[in-house]
C-alpha positions, 0 to 999 in steps of 0.5 A: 604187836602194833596195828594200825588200829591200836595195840593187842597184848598177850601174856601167859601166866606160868612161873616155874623153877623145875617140873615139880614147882610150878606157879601160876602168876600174872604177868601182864599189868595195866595202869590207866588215867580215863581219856588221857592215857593208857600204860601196860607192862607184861614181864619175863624173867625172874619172878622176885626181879618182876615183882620188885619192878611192878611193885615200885612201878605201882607205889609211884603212882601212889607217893606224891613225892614220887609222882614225877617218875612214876608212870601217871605223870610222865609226858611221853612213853619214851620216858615212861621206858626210860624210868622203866628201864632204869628201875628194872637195871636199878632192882637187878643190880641190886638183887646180884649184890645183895646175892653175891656174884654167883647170883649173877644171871640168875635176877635177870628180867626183861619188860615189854612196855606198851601204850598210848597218851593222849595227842600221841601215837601208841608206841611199844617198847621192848626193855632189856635187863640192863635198862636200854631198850628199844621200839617197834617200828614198821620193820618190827612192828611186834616184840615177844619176850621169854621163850619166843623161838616156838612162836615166832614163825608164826607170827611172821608169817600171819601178821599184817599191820592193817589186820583186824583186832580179831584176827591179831588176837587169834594169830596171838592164840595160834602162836601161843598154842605153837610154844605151849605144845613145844615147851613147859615153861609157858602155860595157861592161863593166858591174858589177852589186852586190846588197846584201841586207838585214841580210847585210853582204856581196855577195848578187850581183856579176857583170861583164857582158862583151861578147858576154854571152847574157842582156844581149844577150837583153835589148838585143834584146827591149827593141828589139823591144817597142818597136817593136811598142808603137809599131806597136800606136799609133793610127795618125796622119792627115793628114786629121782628121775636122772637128770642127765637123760 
């Protein structure tokens, strides 16, 4: 999501192909130049497609004769989401032909792109499988990826541009906690970036393990607020008044 301040990130970590092979992977990735910029990239979708991705992303800014492209060089953010979103198009077509057209659907990924270079503002994009993508505004000042309905809500309800690095990061935590309790395809950990204004680097990262105090403190609150706003309802009767008296 985009603040004011800067930019908070967070990503779990769960990868799975059934109930009984499930993975732990990272999914959010960073790359930075000290004092000139700031770049992340968190993925959802197919692990081999974001593998893929990640990896060509990182070879970029190793190979000279590929340093044009990659995302140390480029001069603005849009066209790191550019060389971005033509990458991920270029590793899923890719994968579909080699896999025949029954493989179709099944390579798909998509990429939240966020960061900042220097004399500019911090932008964050969202990058569908076909490589189009685009950009958090004040309208949509925060993008989710993967499974995103269980959360959402959530998020609209609690966010506010001018909030506090810690509090966008507990409402992260709120959110989150909402879709792990609704859906096994998200699991911890979960990875949690601070990007603040003009600083080009982490202000904070953390994984958030099982078992952590604060995120457990976090689930069990949220529990209970619930539960008591729901009692603190007026209470509903089968029997309503007749109106027409």
């Amino acid at each position: 999501m985009v603040l004011d301040k800067g930019l908070v990130l967070m990503s779990d970590t769960r990868t799975n192909s059934g109930v009984d092979n499930i993975s732990v992977f990272r999914k959010m990735f960073t790359w930075t130049v000290p004092g000139e910029r700031i770049i992340s990239v968190m993925t959802a979708g197919n692990l081999a497609t974001t593998q893929a991705v990640i990896s060509q992303l990182q070879e970029r800014t190793k190979a000279p004769e590929e340093r044009q492209h990659g995302l140390l060089e480029l001069p603005t953010m849009f066209q790191v989401a550019v060389e971005t979103g033509k990458l991920l198009r270029e590793v899923i077509s890719a994968t579909q032909t080699d896999n025949g057209t029954r493989g179709k659907g099944r390579f798909t990924a998509s990429i939240i792109l966020a960061g900042q270079i220097k004399g500019m503002e911090p932008r964050l994009f969202m990058i569908y499988p076909e490589g189009n993508f685009i950009e958090a505004s004040f309208d949509t000042p925060f993008f989710q990826i993967g499974e995103t309905k269980y959360g959402r809500p959530i998020i609209l309800r609690g966010y506010e541009r001018t909030m506090s690095f810690e509090d966008a990061a507990k409402l992260l935590m709120v959110s989150f906690d909402s879709t792990l309790k609704a859906n096994l395809s998200v699991g911890l950990p979960l990875d949690l970036m601070v990007i603040e204004r003009d600083t080009f680097a982490p202000l904070h990262e953390r994984r958030i393990e099982h078992s952590d105090p604060y995120f457990d403190a976090i689930s069990n609150s949220w529990s209970e607020a619930l539960r008591s706003a729901f009692h603190s309802l007026p209470d509903y009767s089968f029997y309503q008044p007749d109106e027409t008296t």
